[in-house]
C-alpha positions as CSV (number, residue, x, y, z in Angstrom):
1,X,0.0,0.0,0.0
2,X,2.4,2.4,0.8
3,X,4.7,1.6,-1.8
4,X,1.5,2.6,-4.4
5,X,1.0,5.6,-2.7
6,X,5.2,6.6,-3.1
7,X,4.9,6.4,-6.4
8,X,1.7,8.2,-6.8
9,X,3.2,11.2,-4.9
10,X,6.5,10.9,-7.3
11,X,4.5,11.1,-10.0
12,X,2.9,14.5,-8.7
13,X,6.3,16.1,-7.7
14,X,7.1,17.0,-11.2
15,X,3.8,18.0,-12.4
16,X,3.8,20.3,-9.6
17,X,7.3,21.7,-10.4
18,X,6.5,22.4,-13.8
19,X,3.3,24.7,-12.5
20,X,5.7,26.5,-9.9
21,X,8.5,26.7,-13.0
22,X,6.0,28.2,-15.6
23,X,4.7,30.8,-13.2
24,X,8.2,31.9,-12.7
25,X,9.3,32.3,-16.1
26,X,5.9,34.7,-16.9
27,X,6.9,38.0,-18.5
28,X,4.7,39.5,-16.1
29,X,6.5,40.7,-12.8
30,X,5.1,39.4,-9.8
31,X,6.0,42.3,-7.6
32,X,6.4,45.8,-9.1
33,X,9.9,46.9,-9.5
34,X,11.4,50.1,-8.3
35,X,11.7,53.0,-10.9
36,X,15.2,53.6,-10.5
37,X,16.8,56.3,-12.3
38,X,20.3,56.4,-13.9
39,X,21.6,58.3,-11.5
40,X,20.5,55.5,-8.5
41,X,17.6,57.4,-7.3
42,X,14.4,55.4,-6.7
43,X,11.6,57.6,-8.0
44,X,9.1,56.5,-5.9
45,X,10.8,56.6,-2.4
46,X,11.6,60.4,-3.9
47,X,7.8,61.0,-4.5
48,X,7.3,60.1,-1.5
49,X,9.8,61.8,1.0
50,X,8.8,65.0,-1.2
51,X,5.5,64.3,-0.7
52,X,5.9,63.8,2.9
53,X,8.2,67.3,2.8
54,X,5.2,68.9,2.1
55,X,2.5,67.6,4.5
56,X,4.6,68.5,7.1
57,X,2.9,71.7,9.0
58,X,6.0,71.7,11.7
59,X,9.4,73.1,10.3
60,X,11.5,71.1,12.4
61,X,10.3,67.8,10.9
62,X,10.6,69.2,7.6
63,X,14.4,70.2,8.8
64,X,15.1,66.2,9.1
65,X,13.9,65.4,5.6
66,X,16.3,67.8,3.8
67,X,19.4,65.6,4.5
68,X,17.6,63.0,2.6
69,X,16.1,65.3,-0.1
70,X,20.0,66.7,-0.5
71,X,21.0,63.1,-0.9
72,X,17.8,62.2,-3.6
73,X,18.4,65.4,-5.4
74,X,22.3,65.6,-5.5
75,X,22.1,68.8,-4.0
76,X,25.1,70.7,-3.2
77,X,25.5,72.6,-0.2
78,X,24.2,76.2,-1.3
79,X,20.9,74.5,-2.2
80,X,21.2,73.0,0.9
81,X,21.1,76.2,2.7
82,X,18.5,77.6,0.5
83,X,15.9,74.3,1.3
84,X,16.5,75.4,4.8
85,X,16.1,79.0,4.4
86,X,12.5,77.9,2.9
87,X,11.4,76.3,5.4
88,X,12.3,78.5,8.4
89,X,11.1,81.2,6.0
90,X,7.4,79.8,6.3
């Protein structure tokens, strides 16, 4: 009995492999990639600190997200200053 039962289940393995395989090779993705620029920048997670950036009613939050907006925007230092002078500005 068990012996029948063995090679029933062997001859399910590769039936179920080929289902597992043939979803894997699908053209379609199954998780959306990041949108990342030539530079390295991921355009969504810079969408959405900038977003953020701007929901932010207190300054000093907005203060911590300019390190990381310098960073996702290659600023240099000058624009640096001027991001802050914005926001302490408002």
């Amino acid at each position: 009995m068990q012996t029948v039962r063995a090679k029933a289940i062997d001859n399910e393995k590769p039936a179920f492999r080929t289902s597992v395989d043939s979803t894997r090779s699908s053209s379609r993705p199954m998780s959306p990639k990041p949108s990342i620029t030539s530079s390295g920048v991921d355009m969504v997670y810079l969408k959405n600190v900038l977003l953020q950036f701007m929901e932010l009613k207190d300054k000093n939050q907005q203060k911590q997200l300019i390190p990381a907006l310098k960073m996702l925007l290659d600023l240099d230092s000058k624009e640096e200053r001027k991001w802050m002078q914005v926001v302490q500005a408002r």
